[in-house]
C-alpha positions as CSV (number, residue, x, y, z in Angstrom):
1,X,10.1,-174.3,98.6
2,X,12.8,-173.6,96.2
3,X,15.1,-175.1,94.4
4,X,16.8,-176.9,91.1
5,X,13.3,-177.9,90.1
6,X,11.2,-175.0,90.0
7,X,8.3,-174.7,87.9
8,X,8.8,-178.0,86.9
9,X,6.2,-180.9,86.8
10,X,6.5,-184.5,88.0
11,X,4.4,-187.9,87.7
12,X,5.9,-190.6,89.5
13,X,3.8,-193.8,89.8
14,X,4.3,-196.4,93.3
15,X,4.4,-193.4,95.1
16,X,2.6,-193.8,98.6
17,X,4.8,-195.2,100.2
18,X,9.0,-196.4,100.5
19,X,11.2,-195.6,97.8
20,X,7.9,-193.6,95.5
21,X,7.3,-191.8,98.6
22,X,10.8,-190.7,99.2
23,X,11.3,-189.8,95.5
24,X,8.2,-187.7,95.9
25,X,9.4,-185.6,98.8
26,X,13.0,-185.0,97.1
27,X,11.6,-183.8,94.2
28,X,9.4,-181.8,95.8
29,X,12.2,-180.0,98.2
30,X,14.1,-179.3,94.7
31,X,10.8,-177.2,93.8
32,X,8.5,-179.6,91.5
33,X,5.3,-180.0,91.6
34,X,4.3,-183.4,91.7
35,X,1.1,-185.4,90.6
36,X,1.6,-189.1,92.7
37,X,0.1,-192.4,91.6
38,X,-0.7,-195.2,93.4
39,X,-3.0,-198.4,94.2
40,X,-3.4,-196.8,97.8
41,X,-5.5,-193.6,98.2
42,X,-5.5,-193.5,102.0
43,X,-1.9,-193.4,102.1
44,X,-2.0,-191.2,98.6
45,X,-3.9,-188.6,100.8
46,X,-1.5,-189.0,103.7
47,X,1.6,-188.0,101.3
48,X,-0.3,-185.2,100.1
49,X,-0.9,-183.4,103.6
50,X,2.6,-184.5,104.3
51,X,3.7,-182.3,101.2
52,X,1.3,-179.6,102.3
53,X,2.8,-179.2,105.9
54,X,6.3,-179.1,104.0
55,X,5.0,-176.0,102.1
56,X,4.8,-178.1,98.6
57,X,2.7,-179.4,95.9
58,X,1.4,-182.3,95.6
59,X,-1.6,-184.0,94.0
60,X,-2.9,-187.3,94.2
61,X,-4.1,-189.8,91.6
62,X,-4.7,-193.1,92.8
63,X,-4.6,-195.9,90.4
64,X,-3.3,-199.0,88.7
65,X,-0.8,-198.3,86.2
66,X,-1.6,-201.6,84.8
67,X,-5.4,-200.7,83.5
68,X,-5.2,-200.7,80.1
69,X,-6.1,-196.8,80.0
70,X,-4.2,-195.4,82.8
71,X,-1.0,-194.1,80.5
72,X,-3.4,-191.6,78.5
73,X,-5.5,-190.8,81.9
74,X,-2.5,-190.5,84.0
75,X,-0.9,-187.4,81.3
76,X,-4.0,-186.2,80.6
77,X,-4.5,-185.2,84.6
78,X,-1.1,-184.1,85.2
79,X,-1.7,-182.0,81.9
80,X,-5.0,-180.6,83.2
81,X,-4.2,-179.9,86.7
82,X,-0.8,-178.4,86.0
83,X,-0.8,-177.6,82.5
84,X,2.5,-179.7,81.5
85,X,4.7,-182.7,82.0
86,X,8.4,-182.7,82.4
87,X,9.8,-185.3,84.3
88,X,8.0,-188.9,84.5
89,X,9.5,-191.8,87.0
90,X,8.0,-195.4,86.5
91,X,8.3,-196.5,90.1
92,X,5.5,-198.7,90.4
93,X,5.8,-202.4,91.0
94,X,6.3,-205.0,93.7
95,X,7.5,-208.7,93.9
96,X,6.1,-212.2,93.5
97,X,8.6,-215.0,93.5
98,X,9.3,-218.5,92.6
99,X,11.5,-220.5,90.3
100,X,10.1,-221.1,86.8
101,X,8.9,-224.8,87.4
102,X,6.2,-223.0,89.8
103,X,5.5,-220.1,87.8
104,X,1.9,-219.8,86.8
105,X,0.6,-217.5,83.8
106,X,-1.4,-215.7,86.2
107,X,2.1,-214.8,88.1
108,X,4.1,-214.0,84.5
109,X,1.6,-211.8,83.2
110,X,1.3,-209.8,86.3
111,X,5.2,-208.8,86.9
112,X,4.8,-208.4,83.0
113,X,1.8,-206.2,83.6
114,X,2.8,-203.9,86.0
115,X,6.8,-204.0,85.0
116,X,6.8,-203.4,81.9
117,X,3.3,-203.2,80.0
118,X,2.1,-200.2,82.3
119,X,5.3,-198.5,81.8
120,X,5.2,-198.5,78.4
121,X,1.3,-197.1,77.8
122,X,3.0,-194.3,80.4
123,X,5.6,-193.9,78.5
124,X,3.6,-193.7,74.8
125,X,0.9,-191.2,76.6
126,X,3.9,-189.2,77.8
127,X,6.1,-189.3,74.3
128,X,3.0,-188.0,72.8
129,X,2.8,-184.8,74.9
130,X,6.6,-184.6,74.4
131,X,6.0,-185.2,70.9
132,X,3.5,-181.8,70.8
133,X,6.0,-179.9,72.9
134,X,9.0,-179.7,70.4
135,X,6.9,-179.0,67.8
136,X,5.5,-175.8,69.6
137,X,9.3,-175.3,69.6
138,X,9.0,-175.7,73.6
139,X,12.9,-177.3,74.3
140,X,14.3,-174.8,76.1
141,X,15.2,-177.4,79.4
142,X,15.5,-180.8,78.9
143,X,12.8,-182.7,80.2
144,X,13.7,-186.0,81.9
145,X,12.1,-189.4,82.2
146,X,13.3,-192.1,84.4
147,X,12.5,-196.1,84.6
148,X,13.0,-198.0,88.0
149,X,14.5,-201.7,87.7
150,X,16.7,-203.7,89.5
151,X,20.3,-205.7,90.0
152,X,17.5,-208.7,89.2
153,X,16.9,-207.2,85.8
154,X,20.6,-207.0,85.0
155,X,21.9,-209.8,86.8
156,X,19.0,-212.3,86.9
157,X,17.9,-214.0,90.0
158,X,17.1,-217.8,90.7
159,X,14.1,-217.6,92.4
160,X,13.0,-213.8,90.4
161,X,12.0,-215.2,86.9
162,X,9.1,-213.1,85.6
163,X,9.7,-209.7,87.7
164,X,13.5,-210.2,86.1
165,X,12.3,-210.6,83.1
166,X,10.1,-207.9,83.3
167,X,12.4,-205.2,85.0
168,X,15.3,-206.2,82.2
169,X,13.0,-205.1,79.4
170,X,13.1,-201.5,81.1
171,X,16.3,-201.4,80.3
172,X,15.5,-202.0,76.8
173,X,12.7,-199.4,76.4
174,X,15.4,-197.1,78.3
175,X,18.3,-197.6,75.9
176,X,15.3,-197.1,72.9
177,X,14.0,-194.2,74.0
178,X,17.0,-192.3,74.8
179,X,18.1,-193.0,70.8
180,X,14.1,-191.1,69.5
181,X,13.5,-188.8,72.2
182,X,16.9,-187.0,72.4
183,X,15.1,-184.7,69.4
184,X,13.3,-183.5,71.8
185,X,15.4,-182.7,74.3
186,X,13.9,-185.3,76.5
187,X,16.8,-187.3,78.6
188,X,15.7,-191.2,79.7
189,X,18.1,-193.2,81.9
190,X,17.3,-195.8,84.2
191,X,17.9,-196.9,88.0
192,X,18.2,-200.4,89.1
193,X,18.2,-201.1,92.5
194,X,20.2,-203.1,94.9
195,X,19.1,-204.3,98.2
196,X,17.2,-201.5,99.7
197,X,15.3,-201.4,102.8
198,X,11.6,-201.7,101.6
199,X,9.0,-203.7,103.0
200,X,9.4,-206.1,100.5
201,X,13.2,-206.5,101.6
202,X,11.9,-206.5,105.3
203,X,13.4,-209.0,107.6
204,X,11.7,-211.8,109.4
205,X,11.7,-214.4,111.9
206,X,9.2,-217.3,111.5
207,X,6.3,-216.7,109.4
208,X,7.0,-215.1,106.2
209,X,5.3,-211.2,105.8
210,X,2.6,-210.9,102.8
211,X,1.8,-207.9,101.6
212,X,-1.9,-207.4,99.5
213,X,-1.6,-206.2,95.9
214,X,-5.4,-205.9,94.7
215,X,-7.2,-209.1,95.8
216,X,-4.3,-211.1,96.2
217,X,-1.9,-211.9,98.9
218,X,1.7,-212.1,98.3
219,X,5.0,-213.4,100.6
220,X,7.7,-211.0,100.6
221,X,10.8,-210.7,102.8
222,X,14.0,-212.2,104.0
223,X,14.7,-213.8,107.1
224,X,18.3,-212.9,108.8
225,X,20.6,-214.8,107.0
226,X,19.7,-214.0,103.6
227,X,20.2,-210.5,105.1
228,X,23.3,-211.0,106.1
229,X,24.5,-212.7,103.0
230,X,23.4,-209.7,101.1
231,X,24.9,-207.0,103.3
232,X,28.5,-209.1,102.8
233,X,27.9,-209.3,99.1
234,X,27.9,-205.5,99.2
235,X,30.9,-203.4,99.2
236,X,29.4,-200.5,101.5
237,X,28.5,-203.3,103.9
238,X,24.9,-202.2,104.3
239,X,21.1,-202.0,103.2
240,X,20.5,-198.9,101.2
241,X,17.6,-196.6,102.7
242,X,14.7,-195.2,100.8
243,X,16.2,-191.6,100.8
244,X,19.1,-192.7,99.3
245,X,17.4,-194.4,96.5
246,X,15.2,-191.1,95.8
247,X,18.5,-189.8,95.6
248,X,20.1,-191.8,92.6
249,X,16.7,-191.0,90.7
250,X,16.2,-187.5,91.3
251,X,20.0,-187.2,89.9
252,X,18.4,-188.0,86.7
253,X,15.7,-185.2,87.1
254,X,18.2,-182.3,87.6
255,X,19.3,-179.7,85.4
256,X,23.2,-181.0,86.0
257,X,22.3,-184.2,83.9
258,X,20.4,-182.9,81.2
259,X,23.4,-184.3,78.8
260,X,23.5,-187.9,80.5
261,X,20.7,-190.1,78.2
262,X,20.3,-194.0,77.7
263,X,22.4,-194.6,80.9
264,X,22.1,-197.4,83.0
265,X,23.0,-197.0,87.0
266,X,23.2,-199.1,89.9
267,X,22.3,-198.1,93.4
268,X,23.1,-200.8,95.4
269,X,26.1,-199.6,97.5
270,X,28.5,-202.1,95.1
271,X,26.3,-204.8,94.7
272,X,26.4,-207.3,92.0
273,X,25.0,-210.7,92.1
C-alpha cells in the first residue's frame, strides 16, 4: 500500500472493532503502520489478518488502557516493534448510563478510568517519546495525536453524567496539549462524535442489548423512536457510519493538517443537542 502516510507509525487504542477498526484500516490504506489496542484479542487477531490480506501492517496489542501501566507499555512496544511513534488516536471507551441520582462510584470511576485517566498515562508515555524526538532535532513532519469524545462531552446529556464528564475533559487535555507540544511539532485536535452507527447506538425492539466490558455487563442501545428523534435532530437526516467517522480522524493524521492544532470538530452530520 501507498499513500499520504508512508513510513509513518500509528497506535490507536479501541481498535477491534466499529469506529477503532475502521480508523485502523484508513490509516492503513494511507500507508501507516499501525500497532492496535484493545480488550479483545480474538477480534485483535481478526483485524490483523484483515490488514495482512489488504497488503498492510498491522500489529496487535491487546489490553486495557485503563491498567495503571499500559501508557508506558503501550509506547514502549510500538517503539520496539517499529522503532517510532507518530501519530497516537485515544479511541478507546464505551458507555454506561444513568442519571446522577443512580450513579454509583463504581460507575464514575470507570467512564473516568477509561475516558480520561487512560488517555492521559497514553498521552504522558507518548509526550515523553515526543519529548526525546525534538531534542534529537527529529521535527521534520509533524507528528499528530488525536482524542476521541463526543456531542455528550460538549453538550452534556441527561442520562450520560460520568462518561460526559469524562469525554469533556478530553477536550481539556486537547486544548492543553496543543499550547506545550506545538514545540515540537506535534499537532493535537480532537473529534467528538455524533450519533454514529456503533453497537452501542444499535437499535432495539424489546429487551435492551448488553454488551460485556471485563466482568461486567452493560445495556446499550436505542429502541426506534429514540432513533428517529436523533436522525430528525440531525441536519444530514441520518446515522453516521463507522467509515465516515475514521474519516473525520484520519483528517487530523494527514500531512494537509499539520498547521491545524487545539481544534475541536464535530462529526455528527449537524448535530447538536
Amino acid at each position: 500500500m501507498s499513500g499520504r502516510l508512508d513510513d509513518r507509525v500509528a497506535l490507536v487504542t479501541g481498535a477491534a472493532q466499529g469506529i477503532g477498526r475502521a480508523i485502523v484500516l484508513k490509516l492503513v490504506s494511507e500507508g501507516s503502520r499501525v500497532l492496535a489496542n484493545d480488550l479483545d484479542a480474538g477480534r485483535l487477531g481478526e483485524l490483523r489478518d484483515e490488514v495482512a490480506r489488504r497488503g498492510g501492517t498491522c500489529e496487535a496489542l491487546p489490553g486495557d488502557v485503563t491498567e495503571k501501566e499500559f501508557g508506558d507499555r503501550a509506547v514502549a512496544a510500538c517503539l520496539e516493534r517499529f522503532g517510532d511513534l507518530h501519530i497516537l488516536v485515544n479511541n478507546a471507551g464505551y458507555v454506561w448510563n444513568s442519571r446522577i441520582v443512580s450513579h454509583t462510584d463504581e460507575q464514575w470511576y470507570a467512564m473516568i478510568d477509561v475516558h480520561a485517566t487512560g488517555p492521559f498515562r497514553l498521552l504522558r508515555a507518548a509526550g515523553r517519546h515526543f519529548r526525546q524526538m525534538a531534542q534529537e532535532g527529529r521535527t521534520e513532519r509533524a507528528r499528530k495525536v488525536v482524542n476521541v469524545s463526543s456531542i455528550s462531552g460538549l453538550f452534556g446529556s441527561a442520562t450520560q453524567f460520568s462518561y460526559a464528564a469524562a469525554k469533556s475533559a478530553l477536550v481539556g487535555m486537547t486544548r492543553s496539549l496543543a499550547k506545550d507540544w506545538g514545540r515540537y511539532n506535534v499537532t493535537v485536535n480532537c473529534v467528538a462524535f455524533g450519533f454514529i452507527e456503533t453497537r452501542l447506538t444499535q437499535t432495539f425492539a424489546g429487551e435492551v442489548p448488553e454488551i460485556e466490558v471485563g466482568d461486567r455487563k452493560l445495556k446499550v442501545g436505542l429502541d426506534a423512536a429514540q432513533v428517529e428523534l436523533m436522525k430528525s435532530l440531525t441536519p444530514l437526516g441520518r446515522v453516521g457510519t463507522p467509515e465516515e467517522a475514521a474519516g473525520a480522524v484520519v483528517l487530523f493524521c494527514l500531512p494537509e493538517s499539520d498547521f491545524i492544532s487545539g481544534e475541536i470538530v464535530v462529526a455528527g452530520g449537524g448535530l447538536r443537542v
